[in-house]
N, CA and C atoms of all chains as a GROMACS GRO file, in nm:
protein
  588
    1UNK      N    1   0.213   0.668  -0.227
    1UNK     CA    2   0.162   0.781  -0.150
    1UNK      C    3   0.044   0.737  -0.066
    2UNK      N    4   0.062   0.765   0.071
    2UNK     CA    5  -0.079   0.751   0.166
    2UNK      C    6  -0.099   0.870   0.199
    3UNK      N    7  -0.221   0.885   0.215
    3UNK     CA    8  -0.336   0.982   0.248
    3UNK      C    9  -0.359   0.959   0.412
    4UNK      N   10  -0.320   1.016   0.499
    4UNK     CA   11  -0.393   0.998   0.606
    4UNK      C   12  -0.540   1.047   0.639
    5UNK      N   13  -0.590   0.972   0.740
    5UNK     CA   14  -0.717   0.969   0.781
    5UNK      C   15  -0.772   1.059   0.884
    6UNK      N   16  -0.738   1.217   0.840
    6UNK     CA   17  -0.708   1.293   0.976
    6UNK      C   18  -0.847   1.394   0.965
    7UNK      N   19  -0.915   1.396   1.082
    7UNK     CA   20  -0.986   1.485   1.103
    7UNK      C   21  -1.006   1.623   1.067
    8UNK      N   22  -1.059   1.642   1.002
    8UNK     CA   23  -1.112   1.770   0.936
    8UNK      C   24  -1.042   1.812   0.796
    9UNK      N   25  -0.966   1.714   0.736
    9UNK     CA   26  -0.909   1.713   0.661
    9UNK      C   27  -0.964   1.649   0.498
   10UNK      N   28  -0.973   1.738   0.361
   10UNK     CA   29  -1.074   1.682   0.295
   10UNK      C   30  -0.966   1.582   0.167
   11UNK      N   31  -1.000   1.528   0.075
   11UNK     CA   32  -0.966   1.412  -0.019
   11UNK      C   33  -1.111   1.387  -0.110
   12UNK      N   34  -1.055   1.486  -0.250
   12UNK     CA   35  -1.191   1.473  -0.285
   12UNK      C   36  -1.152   1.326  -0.416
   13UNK      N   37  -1.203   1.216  -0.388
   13UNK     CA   38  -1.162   1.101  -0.483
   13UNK      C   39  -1.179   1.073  -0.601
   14UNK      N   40  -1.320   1.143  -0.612
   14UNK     CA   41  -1.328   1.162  -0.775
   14UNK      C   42  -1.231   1.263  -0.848
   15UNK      N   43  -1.179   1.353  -0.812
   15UNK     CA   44  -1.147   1.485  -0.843
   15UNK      C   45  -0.979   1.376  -0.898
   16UNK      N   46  -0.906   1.278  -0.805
   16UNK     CA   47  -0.841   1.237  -0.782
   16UNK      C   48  -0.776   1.132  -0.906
   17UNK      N   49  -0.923   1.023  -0.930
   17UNK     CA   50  -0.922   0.904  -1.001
   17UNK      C   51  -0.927   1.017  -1.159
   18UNK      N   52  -0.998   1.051  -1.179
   18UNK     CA   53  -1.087   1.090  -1.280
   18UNK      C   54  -1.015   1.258  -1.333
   19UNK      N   55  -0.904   1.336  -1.269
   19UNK     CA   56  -0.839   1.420  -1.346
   19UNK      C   57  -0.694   1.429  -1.316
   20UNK      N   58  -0.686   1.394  -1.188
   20UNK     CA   59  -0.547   1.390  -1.159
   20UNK      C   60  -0.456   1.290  -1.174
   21UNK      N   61  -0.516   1.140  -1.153
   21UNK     CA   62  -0.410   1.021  -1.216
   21UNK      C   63  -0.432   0.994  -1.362
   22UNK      N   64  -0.574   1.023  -1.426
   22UNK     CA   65  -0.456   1.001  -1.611
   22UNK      C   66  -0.369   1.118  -1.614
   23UNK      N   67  -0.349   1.277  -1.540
   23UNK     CA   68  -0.252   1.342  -1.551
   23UNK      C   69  -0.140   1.313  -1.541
   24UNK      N   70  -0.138   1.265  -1.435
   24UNK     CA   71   0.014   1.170  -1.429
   24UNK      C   72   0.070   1.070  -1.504
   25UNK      N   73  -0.024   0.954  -1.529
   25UNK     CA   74  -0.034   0.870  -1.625
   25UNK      C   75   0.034   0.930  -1.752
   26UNK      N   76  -0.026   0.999  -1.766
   26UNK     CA   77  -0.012   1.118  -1.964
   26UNK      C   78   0.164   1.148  -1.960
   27UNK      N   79   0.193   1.188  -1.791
   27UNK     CA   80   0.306   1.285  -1.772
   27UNK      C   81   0.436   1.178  -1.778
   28UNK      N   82   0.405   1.036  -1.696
   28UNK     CA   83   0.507   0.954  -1.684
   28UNK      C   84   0.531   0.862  -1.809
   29UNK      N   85   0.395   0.877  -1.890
   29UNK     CA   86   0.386   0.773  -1.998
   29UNK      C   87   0.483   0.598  -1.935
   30UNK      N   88   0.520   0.572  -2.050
   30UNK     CA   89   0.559   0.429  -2.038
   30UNK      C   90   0.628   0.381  -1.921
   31UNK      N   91   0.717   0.475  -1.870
   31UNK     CA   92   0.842   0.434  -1.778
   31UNK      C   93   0.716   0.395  -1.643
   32UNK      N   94   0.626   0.414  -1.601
   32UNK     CA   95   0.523   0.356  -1.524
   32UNK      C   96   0.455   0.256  -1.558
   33UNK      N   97   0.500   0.145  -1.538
   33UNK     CA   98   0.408   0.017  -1.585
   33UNK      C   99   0.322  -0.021  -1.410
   34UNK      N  100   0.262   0.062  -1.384
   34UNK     CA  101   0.188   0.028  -1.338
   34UNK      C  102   0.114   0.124  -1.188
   35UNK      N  103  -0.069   0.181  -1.209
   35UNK     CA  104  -0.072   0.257  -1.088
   35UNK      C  105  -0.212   0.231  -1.039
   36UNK      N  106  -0.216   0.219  -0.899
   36UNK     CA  107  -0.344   0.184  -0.887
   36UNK      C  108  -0.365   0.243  -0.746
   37UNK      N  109  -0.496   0.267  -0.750
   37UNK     CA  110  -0.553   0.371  -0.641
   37UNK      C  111  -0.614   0.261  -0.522
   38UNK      N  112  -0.639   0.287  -0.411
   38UNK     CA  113  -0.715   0.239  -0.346
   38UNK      C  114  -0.776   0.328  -0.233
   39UNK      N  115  -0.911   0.287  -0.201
   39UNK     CA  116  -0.999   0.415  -0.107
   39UNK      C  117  -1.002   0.298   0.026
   40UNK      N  118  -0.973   0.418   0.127
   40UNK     CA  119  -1.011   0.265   0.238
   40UNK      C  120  -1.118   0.277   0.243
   41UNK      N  121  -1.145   0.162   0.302
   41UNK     CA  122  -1.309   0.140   0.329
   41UNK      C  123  -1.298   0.089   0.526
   42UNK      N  124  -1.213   0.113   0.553
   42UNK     CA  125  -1.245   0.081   0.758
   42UNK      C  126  -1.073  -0.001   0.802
   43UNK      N  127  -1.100  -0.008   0.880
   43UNK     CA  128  -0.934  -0.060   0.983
   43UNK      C  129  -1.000  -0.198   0.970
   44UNK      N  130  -0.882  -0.315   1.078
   44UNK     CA  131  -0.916  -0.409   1.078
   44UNK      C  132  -1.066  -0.441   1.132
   45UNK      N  133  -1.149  -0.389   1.171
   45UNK     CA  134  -1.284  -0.396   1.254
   45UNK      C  135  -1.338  -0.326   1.147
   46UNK      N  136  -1.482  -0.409   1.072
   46UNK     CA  137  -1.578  -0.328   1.049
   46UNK      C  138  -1.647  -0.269   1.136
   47UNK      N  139  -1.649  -0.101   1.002
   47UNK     CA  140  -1.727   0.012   1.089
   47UNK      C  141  -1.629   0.091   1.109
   48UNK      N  142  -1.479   0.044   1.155
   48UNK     CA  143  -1.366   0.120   1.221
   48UNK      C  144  -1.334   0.242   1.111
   49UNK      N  145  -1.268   0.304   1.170
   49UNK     CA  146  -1.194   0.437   1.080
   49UNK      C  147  -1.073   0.386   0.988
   50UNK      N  148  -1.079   0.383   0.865
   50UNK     CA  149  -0.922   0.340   0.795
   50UNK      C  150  -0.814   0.444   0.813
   51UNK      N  151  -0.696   0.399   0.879
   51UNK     CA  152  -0.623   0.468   0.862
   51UNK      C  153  -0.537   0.585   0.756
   52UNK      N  154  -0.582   0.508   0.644
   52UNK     CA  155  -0.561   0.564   0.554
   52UNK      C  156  -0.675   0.605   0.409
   53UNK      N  157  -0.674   0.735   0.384
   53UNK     CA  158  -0.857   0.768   0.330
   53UNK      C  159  -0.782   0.706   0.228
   54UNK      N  160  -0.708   0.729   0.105
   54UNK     CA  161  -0.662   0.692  -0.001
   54UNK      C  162  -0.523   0.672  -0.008
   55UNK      N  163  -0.467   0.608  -0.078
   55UNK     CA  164  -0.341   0.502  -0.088
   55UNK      C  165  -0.334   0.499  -0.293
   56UNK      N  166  -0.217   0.544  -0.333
   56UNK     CA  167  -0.193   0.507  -0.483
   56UNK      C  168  -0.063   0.471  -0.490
   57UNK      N  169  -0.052   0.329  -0.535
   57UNK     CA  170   0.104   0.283  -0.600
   57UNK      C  171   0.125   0.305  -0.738
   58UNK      N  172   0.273   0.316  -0.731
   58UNK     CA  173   0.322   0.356  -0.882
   58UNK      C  174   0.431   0.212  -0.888
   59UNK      N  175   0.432   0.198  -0.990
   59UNK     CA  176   0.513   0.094  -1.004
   59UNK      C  177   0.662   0.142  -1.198
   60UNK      N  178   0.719   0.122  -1.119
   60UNK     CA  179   0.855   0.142  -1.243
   60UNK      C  180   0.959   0.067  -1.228
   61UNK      N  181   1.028   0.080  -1.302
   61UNK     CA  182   1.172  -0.055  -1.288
   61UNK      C  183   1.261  -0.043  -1.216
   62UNK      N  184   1.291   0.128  -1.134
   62UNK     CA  185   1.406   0.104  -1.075
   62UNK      C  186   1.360   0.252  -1.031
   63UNK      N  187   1.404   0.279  -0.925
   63UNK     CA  188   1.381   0.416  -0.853
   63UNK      C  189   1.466   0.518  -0.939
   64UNK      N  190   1.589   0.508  -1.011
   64UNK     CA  191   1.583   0.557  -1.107
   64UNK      C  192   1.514   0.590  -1.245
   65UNK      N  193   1.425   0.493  -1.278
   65UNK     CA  194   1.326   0.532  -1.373
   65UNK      C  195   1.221   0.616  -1.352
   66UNK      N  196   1.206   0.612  -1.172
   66UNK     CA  197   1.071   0.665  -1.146
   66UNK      C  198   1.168   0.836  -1.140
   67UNK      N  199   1.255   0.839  -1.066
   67UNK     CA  200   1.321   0.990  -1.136
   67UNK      C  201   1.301   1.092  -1.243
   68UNK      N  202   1.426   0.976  -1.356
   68UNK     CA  203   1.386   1.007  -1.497
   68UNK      C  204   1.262   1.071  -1.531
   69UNK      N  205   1.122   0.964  -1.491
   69UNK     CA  206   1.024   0.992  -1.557
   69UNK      C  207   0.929   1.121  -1.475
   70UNK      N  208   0.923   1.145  -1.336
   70UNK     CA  209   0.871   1.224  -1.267
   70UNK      C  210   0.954   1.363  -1.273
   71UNK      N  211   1.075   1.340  -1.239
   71UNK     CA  212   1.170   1.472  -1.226
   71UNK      C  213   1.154   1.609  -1.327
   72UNK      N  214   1.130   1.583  -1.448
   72UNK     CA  215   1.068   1.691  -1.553
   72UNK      C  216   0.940   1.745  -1.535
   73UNK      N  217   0.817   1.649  -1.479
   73UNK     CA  218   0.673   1.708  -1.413
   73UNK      C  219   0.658   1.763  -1.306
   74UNK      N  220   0.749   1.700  -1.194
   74UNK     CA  221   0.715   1.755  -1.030
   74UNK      C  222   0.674   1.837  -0.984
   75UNK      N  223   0.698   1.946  -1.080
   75UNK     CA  224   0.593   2.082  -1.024
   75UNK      C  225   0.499   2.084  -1.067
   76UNK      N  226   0.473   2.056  -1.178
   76UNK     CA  227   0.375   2.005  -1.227
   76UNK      C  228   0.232   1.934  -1.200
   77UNK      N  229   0.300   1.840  -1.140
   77UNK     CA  230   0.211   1.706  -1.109
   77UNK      C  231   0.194   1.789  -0.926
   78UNK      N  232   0.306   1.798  -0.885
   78UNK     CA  233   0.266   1.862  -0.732
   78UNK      C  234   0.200   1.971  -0.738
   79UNK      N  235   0.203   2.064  -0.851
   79UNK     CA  236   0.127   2.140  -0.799
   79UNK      C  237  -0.053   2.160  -0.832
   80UNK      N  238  -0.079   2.014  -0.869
   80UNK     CA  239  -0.273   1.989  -0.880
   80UNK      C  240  -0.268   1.906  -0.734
   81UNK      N  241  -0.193   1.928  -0.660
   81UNK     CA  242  -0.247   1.810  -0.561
   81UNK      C  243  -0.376   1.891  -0.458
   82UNK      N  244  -0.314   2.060  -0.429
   82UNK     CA  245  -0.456   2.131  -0.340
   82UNK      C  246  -0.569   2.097  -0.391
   83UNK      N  247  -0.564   2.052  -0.526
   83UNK     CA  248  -0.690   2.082  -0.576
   83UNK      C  249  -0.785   1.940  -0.582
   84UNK      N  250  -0.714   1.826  -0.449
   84UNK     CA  251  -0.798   1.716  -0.463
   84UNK      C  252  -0.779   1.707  -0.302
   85UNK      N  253  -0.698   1.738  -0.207
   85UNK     CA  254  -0.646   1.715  -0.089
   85UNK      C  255  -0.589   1.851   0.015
   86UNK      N  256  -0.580   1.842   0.109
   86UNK     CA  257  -0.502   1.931   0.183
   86UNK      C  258  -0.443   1.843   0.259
   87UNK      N  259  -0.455   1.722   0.286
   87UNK     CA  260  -0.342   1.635   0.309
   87UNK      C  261  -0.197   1.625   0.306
   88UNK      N  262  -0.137   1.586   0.376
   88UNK     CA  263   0.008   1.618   0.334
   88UNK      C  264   0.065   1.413   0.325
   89UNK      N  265   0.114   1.380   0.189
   89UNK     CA  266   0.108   1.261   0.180
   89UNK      C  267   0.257   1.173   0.240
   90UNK      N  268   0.197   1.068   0.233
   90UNK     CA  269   0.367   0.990   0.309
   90UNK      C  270   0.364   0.925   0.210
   91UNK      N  271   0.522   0.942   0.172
   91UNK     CA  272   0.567   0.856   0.053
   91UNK      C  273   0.707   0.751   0.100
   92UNK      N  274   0.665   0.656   0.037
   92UNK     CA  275   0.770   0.570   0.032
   92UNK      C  276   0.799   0.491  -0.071
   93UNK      N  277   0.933   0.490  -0.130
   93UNK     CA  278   0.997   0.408  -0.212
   93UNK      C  279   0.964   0.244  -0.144
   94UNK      N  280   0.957   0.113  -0.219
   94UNK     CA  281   0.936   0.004  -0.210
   94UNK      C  282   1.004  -0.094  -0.319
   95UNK      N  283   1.044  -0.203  -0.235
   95UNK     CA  284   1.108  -0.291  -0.351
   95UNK      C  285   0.984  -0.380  -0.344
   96UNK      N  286   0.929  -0.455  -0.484
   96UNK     CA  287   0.821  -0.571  -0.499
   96UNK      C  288   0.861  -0.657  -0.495
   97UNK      N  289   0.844  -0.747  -0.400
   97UNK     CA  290   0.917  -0.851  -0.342
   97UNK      C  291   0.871  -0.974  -0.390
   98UNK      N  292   0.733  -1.022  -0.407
   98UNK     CA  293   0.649  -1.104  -0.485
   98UNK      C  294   0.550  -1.061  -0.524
   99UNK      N  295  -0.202  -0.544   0.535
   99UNK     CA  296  -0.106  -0.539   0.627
   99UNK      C  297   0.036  -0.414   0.606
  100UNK      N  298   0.032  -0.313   0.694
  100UNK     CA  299   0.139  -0.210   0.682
  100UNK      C  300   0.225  -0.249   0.809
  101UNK      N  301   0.335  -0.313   0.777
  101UNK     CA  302   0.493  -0.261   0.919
  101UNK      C  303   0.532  -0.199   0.917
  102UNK      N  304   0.526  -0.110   1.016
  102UNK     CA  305   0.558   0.025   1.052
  102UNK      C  306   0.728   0.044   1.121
  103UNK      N  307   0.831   0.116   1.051
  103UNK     CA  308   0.994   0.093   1.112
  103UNK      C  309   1.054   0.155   1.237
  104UNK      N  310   0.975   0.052   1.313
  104UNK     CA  311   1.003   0.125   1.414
  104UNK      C  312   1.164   0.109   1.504
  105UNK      N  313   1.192   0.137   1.615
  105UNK     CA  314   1.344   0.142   1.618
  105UNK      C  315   1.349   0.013   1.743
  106UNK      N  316   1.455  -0.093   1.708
  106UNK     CA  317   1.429  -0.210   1.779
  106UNK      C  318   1.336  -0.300   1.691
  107UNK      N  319   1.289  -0.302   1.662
  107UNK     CA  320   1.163  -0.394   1.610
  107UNK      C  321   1.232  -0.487   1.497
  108UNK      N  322   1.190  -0.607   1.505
  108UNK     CA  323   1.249  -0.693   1.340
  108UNK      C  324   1.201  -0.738   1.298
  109UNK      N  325   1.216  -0.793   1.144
  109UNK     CA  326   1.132  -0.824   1.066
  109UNK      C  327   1.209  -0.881   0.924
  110UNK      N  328   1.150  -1.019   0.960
  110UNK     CA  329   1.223  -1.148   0.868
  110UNK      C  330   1.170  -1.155   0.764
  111UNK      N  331   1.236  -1.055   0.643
  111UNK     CA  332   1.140  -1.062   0.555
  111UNK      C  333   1.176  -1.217   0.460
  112UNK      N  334   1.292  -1.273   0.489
  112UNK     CA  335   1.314  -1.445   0.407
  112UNK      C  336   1.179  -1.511   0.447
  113UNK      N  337   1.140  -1.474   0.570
  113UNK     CA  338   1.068  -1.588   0.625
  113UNK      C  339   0.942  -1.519   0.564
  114UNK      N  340   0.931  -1.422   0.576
  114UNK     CA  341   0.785  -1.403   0.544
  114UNK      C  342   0.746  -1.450   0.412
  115UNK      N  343   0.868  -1.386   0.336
  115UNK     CA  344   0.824  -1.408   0.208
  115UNK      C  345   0.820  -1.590   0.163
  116UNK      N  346   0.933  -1.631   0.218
  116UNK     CA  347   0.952  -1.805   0.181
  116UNK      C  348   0.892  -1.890   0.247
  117UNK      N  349   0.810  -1.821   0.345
  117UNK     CA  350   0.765  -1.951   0.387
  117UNK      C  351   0.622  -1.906   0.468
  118UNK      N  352   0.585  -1.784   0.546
  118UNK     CA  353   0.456  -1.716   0.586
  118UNK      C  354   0.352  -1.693   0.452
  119UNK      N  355   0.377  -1.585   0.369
  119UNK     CA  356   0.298  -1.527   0.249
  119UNK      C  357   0.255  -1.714   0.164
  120UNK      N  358   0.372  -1.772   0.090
  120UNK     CA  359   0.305  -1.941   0.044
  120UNK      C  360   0.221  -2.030   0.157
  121UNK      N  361   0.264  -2.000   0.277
  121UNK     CA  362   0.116  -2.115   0.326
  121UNK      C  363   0.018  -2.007   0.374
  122UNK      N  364  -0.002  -1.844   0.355
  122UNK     CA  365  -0.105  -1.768   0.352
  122UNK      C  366  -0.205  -1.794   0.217
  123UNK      N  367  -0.113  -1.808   0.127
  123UNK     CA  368  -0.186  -1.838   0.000
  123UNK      C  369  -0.251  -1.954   0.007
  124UNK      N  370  -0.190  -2.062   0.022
  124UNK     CA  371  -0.239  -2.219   0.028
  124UNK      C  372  -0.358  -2.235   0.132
  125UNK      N  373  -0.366  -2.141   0.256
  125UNK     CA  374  -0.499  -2.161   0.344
  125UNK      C  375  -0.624  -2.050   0.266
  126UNK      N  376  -0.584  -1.940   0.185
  126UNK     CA  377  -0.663  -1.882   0.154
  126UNK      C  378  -0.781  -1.926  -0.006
  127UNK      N  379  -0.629  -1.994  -0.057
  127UNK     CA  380  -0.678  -2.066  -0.159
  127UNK      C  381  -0.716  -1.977  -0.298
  128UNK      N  382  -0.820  -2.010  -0.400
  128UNK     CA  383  -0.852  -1.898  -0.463
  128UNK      C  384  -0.907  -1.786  -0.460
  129UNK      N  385  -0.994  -1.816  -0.357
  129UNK     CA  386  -1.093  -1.671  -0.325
  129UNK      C  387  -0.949  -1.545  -0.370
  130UNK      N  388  -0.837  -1.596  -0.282
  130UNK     CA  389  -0.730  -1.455  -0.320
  130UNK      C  390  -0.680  -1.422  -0.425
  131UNK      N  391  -0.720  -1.328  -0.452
  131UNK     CA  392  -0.699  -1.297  -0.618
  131UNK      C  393  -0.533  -1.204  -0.656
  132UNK      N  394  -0.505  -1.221  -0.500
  132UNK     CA  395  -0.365  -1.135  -0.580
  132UNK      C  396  -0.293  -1.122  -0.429
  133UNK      N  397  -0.150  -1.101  -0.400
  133UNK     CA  398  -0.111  -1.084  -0.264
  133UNK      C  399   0.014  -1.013  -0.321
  134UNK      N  400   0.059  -0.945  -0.303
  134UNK     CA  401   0.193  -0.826  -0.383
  134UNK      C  402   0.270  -0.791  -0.202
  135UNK      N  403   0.375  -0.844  -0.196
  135UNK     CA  404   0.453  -0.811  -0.085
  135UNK      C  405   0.554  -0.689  -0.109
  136UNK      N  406   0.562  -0.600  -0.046
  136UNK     CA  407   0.669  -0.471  -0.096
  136UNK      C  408   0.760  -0.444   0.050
  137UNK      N  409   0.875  -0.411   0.018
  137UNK     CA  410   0.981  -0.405   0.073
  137UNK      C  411   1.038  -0.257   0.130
  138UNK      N  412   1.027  -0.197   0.206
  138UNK     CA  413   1.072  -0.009   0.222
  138UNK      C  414   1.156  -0.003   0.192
  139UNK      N  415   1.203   0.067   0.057
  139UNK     CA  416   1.369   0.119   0.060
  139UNK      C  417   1.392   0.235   0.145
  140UNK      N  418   1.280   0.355   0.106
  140UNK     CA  419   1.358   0.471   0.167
  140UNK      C  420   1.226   0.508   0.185
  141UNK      N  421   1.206   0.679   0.241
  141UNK     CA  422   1.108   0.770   0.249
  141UNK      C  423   1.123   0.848   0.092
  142UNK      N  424   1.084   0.947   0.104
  142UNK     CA  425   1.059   1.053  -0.028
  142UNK      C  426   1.223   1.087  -0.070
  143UNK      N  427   1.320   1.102   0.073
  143UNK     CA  428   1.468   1.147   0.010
  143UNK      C  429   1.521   1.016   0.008
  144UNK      N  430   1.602   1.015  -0.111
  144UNK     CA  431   1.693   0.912  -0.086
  144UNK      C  432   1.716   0.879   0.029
  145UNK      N  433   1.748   0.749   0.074
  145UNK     CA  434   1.866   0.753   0.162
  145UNK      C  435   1.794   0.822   0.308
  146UNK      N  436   1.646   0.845   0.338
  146UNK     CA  437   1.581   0.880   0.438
  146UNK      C  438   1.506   0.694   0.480
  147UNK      N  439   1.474   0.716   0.583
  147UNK     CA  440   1.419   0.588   0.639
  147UNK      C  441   1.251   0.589   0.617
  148UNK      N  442   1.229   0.435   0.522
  148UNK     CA  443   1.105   0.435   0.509
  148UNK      C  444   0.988   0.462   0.626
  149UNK      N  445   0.917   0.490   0.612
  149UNK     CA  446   0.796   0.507   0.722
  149UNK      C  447   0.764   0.336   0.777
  150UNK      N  448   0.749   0.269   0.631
  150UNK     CA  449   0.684   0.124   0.658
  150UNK      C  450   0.801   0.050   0.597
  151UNK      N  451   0.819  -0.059   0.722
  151UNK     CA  452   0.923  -0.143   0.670
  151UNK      C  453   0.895  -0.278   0.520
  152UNK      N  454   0.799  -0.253   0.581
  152UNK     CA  455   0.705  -0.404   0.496
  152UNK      C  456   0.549  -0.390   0.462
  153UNK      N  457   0.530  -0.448   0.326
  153UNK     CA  458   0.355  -0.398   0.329
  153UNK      C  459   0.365  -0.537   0.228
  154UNK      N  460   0.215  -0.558   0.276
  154UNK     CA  461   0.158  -0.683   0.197
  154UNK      C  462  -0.010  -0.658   0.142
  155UNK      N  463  -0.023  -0.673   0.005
  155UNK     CA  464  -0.146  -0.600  -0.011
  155UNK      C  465  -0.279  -0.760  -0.082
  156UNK      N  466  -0.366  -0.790  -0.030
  156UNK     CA  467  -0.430  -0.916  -0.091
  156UNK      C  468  -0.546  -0.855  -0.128
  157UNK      N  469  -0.534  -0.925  -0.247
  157UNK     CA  470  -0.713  -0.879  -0.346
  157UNK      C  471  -0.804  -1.022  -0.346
  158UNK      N  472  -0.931  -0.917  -0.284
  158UNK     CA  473  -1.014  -1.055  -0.279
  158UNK      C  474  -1.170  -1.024  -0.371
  159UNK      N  475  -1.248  -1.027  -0.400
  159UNK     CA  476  -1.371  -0.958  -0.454
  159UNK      C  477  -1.466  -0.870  -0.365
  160UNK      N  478  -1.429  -0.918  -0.215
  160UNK     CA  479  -1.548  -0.840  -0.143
  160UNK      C  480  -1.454  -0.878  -0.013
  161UNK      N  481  -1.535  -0.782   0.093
  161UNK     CA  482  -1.508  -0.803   0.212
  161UNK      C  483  -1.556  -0.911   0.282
  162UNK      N  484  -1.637  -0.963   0.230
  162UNK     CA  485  -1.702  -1.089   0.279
  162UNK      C  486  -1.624  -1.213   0.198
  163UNK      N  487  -1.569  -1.191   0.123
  163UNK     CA  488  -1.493  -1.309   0.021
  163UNK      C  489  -1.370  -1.353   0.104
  164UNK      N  490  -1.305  -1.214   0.165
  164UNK     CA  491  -1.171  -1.225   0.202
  164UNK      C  492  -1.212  -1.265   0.369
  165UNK      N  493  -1.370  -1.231   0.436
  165UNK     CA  494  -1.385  -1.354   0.575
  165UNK      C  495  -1.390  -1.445   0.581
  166UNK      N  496  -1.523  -1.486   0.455
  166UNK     CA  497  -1.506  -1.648   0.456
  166UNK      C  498  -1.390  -1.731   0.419
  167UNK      N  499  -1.316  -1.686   0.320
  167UNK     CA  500  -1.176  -1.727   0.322
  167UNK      C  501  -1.058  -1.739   0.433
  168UNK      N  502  -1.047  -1.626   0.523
  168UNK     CA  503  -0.961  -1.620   0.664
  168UNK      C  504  -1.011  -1.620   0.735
  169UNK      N  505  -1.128  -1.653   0.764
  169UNK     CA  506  -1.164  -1.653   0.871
  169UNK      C  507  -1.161  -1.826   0.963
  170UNK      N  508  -1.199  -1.918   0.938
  170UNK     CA  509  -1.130  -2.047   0.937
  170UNK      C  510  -0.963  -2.070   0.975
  171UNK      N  511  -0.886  -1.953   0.877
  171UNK     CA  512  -0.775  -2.007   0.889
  171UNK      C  513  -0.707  -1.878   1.004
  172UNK      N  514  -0.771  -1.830   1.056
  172UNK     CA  515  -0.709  -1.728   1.110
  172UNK      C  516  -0.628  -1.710   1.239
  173UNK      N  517  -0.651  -1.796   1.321
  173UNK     CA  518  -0.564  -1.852   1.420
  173UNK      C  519  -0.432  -1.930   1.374
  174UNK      N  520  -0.469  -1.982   1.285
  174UNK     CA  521  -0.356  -2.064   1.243
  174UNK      C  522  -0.220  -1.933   1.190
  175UNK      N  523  -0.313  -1.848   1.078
  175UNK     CA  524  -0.229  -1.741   1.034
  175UNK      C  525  -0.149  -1.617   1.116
  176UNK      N  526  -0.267  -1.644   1.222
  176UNK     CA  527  -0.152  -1.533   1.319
  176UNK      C  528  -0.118  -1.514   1.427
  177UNK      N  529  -0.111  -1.726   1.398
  177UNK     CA  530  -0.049  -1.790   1.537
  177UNK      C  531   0.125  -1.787   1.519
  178UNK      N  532   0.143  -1.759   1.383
  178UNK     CA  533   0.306  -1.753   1.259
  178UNK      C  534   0.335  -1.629   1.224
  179UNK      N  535   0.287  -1.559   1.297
  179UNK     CA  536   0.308  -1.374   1.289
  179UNK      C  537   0.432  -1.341   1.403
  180UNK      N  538   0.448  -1.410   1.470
  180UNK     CA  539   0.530  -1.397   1.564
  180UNK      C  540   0.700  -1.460   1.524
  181UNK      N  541   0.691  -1.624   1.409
  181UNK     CA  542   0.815  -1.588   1.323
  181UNK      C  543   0.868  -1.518   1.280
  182UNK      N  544   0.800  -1.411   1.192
  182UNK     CA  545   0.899  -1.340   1.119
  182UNK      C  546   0.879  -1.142   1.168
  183UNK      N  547   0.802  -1.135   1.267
  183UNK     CA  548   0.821  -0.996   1.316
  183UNK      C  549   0.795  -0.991   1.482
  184UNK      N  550   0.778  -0.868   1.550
  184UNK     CA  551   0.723  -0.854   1.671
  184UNK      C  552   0.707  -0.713   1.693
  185UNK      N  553   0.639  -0.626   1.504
  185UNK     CA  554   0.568  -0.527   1.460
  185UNK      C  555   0.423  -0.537   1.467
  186UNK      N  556   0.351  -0.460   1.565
  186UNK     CA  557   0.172  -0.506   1.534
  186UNK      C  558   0.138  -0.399   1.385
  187UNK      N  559   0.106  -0.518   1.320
  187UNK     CA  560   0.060  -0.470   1.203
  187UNK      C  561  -0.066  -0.364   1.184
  188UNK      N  562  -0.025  -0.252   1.096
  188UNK     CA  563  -0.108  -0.153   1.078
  188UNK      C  564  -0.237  -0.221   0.949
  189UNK      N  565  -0.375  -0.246   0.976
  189UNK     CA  566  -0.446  -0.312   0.894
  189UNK      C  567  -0.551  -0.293   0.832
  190UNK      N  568  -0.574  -0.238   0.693
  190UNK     CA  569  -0.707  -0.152   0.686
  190UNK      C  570  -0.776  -0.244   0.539
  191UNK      N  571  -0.903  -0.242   0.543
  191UNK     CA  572  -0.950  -0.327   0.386
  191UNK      C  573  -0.983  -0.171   0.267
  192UNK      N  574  -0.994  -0.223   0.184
  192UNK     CA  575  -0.960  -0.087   0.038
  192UNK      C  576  -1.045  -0.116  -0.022
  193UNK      N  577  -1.110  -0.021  -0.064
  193UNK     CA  578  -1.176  -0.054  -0.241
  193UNK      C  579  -1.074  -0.017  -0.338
  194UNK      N  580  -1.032  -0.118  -0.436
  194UNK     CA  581  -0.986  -0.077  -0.564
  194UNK      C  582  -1.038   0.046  -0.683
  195UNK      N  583  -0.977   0.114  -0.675
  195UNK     CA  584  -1.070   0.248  -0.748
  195UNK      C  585  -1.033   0.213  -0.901
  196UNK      N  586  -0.895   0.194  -0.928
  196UNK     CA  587  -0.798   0.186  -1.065
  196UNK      C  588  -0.738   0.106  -1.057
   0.00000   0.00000   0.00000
């Protein structure tokens, strides 16, 4: 999931790290081996605007696992997201290549 | 580094991965603490077209860790950007939160 970097638009990060991903964490348990947040900090130019305010990967074995394990929370889990963002996020499936 | 799928555009991911990303590593050396290449399967629906064709993510300790490290090699690195795409890469630095 990316966060875009859009004007007037809020992403509160603590609210984010600190109640909403062990929520998920708790929700997907094991079938997620792996999630990690990142805040931008600027574009290629320091100083610049990052395109993206926040960025979190999930990592699971097979886009079917990430199903399995999300598909029973989704309303769930989607519905704390107002309460860190009004963002609307871009998601994309990924294969880990190395 | 984010590639963005755009229509026309290509992107060798053999090459990147077999032979761009190993001599990225080898000029960067240890300072890089991690380089994770990911692949777009889809967007959020199945079977919808990823946003980003290709993403490559490198962990370094600081923003200054990851200049003095590329910065030397940086002509060289994206004098070989032109093998395996002719996507201008979307490019932002992160703090690791989780």
């Amino acid at each position: 999931m990316f966060y875009e970097n859009a004007e007037g638009k809020r992403f509160d990060m603590e609210y984010f790290c600190n109640k909403h991903i062990p929520m998920v964490k708790q929700k997907l348990g094991a079938a997620c081996k792996g999630l990690d947040v990142d805040q931008g900090l600027s574009g290629a130019q320091p100083g610049s605007k990052p395109p993206f305010v926040a960025m979190a990967h999930m990592l699971f074995d097979s886009v079917d696992a990430f199903q399995n394990a999300f598909g029973p929370h989704a309303d769930y889990i989607m519905g704390d997201v107002p309460n860190y963002t009004d963002i609307q996020p871009v998601i994309q499936f990924n294969e880990v290549k190395t």
